[in-house]
DSSP file (Angstrom, degrees, kcal/mol; ACC not computed):
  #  RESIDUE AA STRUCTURE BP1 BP2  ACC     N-H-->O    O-->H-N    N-H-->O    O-->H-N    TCO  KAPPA ALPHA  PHI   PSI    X-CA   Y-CA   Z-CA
    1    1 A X              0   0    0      0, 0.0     2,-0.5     0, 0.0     0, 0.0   0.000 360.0 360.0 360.0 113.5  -41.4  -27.7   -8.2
    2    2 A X        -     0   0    0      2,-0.0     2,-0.4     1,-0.0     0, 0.0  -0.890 360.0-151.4 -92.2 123.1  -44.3  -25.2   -9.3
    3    3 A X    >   -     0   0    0     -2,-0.5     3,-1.2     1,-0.0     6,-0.1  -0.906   3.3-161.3 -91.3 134.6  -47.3  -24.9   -7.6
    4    4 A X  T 3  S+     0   0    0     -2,-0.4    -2,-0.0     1,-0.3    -1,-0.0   0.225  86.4  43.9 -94.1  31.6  -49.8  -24.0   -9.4
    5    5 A X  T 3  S+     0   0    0      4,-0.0     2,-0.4     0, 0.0    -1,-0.3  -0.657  75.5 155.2-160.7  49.0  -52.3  -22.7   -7.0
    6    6 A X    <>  -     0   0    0     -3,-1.2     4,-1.2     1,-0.2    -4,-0.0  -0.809  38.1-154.1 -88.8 138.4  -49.5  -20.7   -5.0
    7    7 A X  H  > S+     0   0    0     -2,-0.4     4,-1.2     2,-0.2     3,-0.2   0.976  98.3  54.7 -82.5 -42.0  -51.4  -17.7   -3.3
    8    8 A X  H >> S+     0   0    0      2,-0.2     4,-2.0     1,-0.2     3,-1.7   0.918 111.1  44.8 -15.3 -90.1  -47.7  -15.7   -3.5
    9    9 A X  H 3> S+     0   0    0      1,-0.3     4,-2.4     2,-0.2    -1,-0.2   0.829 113.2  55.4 -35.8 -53.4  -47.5  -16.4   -7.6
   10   10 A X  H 3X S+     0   0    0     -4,-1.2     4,-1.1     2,-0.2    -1,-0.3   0.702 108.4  40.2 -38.5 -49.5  -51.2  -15.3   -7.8
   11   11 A X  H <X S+     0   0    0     -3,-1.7     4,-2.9    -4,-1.2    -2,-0.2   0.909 115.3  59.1 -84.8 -43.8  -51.0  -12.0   -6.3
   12   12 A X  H  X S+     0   0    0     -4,-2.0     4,-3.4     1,-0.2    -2,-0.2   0.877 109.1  44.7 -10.5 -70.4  -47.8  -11.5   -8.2
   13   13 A X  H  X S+     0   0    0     -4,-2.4     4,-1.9    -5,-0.2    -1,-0.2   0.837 110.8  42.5 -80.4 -33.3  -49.4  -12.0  -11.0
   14   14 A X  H  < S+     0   0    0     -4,-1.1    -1,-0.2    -3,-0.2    -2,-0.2   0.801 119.0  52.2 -64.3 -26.2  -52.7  -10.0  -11.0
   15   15 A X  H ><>S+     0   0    0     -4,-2.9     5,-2.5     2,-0.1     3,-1.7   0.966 108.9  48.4 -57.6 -64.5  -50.7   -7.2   -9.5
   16   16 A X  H ><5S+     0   0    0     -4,-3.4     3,-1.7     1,-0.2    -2,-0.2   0.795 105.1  60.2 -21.0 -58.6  -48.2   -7.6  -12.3
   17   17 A X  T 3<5S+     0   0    0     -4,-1.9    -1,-0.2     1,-0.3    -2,-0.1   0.629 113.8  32.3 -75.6 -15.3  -50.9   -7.6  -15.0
   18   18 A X  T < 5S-     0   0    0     -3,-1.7    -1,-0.3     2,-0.1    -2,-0.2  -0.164 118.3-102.8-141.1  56.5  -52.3   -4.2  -14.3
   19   19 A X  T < 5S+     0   0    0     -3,-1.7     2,-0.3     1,-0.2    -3,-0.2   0.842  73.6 128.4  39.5  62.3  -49.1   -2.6  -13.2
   20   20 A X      < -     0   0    0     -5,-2.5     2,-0.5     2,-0.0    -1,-0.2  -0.962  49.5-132.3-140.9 178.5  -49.4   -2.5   -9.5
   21   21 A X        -     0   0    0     -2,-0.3     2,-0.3    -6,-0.1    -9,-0.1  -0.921  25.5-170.8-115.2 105.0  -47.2   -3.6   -6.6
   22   22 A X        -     0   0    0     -2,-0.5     2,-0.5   -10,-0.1    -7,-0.0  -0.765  19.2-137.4-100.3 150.1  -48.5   -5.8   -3.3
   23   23 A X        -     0   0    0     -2,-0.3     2,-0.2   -12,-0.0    -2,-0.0  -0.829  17.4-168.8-159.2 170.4  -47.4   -6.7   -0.6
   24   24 A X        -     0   0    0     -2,-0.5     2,-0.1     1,-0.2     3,-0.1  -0.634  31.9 -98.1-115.7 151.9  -47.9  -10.3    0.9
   25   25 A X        -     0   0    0     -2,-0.2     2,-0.3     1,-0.1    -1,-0.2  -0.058  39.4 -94.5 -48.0 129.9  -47.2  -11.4    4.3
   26   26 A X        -     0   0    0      1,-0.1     6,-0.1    -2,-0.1    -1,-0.1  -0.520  40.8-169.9 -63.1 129.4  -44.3  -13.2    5.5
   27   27 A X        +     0   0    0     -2,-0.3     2,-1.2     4,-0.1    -1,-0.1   0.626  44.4 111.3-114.3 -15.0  -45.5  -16.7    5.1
   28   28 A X     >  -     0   0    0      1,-0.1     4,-1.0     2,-0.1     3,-0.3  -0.444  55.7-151.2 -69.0  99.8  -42.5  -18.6    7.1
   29   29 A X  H  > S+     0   0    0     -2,-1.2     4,-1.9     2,-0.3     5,-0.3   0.850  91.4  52.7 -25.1 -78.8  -43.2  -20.2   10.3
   30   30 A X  H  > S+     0   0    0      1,-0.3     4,-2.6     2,-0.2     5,-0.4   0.957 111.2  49.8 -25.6 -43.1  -39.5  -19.8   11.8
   31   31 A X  H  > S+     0   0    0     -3,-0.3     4,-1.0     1,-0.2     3,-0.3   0.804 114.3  40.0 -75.2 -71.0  -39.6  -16.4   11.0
   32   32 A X  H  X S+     0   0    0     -4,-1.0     4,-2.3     1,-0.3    -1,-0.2   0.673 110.3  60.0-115.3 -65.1  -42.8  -15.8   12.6
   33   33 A X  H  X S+     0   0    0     -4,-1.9     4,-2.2     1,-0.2    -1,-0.3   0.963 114.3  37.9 -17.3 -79.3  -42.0  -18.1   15.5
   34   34 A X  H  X S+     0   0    0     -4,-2.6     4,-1.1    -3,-0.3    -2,-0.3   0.889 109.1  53.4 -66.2 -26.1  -39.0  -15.8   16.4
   35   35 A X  H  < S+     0   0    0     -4,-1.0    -2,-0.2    -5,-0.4    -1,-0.2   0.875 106.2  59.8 -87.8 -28.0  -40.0  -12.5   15.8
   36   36 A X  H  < S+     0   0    0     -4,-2.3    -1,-0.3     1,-0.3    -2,-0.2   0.950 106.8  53.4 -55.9 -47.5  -43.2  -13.5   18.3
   37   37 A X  H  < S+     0   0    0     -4,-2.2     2,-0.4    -5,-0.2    -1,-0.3   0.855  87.4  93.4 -82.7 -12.5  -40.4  -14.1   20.7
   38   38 A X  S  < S-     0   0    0     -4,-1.1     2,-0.1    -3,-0.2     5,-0.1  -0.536  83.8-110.8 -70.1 138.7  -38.8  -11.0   20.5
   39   39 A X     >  -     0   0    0     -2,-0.4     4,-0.5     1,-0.1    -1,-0.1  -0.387  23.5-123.6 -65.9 121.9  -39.7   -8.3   22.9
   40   40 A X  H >> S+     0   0    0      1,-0.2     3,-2.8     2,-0.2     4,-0.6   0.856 108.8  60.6 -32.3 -52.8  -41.6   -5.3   21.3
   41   41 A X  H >4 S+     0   0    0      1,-0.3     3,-1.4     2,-0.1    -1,-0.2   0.997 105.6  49.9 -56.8 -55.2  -38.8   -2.7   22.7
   42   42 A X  H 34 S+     0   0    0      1,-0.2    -1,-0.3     7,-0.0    -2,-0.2   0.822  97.6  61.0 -72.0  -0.7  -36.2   -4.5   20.7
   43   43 A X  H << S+     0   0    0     -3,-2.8     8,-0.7    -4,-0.5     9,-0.2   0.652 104.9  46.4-120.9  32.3  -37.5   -4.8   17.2
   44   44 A X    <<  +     0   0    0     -3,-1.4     2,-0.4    -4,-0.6     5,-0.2  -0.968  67.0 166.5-132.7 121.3  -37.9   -1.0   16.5
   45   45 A X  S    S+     0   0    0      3,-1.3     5,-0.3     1,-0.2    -3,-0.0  -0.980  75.6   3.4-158.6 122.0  -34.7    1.1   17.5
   46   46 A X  S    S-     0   0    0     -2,-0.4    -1,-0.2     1,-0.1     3,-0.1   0.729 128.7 -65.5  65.3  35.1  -34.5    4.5   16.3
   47   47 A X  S    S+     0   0    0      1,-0.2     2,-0.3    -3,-0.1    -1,-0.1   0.963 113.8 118.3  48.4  56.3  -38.0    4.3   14.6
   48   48 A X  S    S-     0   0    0      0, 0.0    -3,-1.3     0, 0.0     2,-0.9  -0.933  77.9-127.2-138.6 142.4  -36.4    1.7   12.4
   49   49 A X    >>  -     0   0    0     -2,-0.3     3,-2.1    -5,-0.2     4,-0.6  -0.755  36.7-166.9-100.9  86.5  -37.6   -1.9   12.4
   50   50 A X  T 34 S+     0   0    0     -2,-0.9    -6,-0.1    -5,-0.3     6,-0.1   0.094  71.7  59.6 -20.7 -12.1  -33.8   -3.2   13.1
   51   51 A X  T 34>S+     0   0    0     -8,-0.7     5,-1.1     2,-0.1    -1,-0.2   0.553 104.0  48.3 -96.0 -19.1  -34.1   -6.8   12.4
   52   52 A X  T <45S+     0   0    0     -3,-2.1    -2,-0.2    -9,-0.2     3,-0.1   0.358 112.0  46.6-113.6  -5.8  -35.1   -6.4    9.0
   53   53 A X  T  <5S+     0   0    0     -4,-0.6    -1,-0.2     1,-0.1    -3,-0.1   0.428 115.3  47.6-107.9  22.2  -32.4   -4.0    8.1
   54   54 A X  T   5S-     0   0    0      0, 0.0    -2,-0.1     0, 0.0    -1,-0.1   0.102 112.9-114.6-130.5   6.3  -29.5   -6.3    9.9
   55   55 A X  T   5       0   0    0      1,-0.3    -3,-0.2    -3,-0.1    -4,-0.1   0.709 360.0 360.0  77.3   0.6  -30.7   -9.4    8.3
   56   56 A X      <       0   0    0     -5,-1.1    -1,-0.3    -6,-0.1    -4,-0.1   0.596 360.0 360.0  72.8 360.0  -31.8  -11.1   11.3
């Protein structure tokens, strides 16, 4: 299904059209949901943010 008034597709595309690069906010509730329950100390280790290089 395309939507056509996706804000994602939108910046995509203005970015695109004069050769620059954004980037938009993770827009998923789950994801947002859990990383809110994780505890500051665990989701940078080694000055690394560790959840997003392990995949979750």
């Amino acid at each position: 299904m395309f939507i056509i008034d996706d804000p994602v597709k939108r910046v995509d595309n203005m970015t695109m059209s004069h050769s620059l690069e954004a980037r938009v906010p993770f827009l998923d509730i789950d994801l947002i949901s859990f990383m809110l329950s994780v505890k500051s100390e665990k989701k940078i280790e080694n000055g690394e943010k560790c959840f997003f290089k392990r995949g979750l």
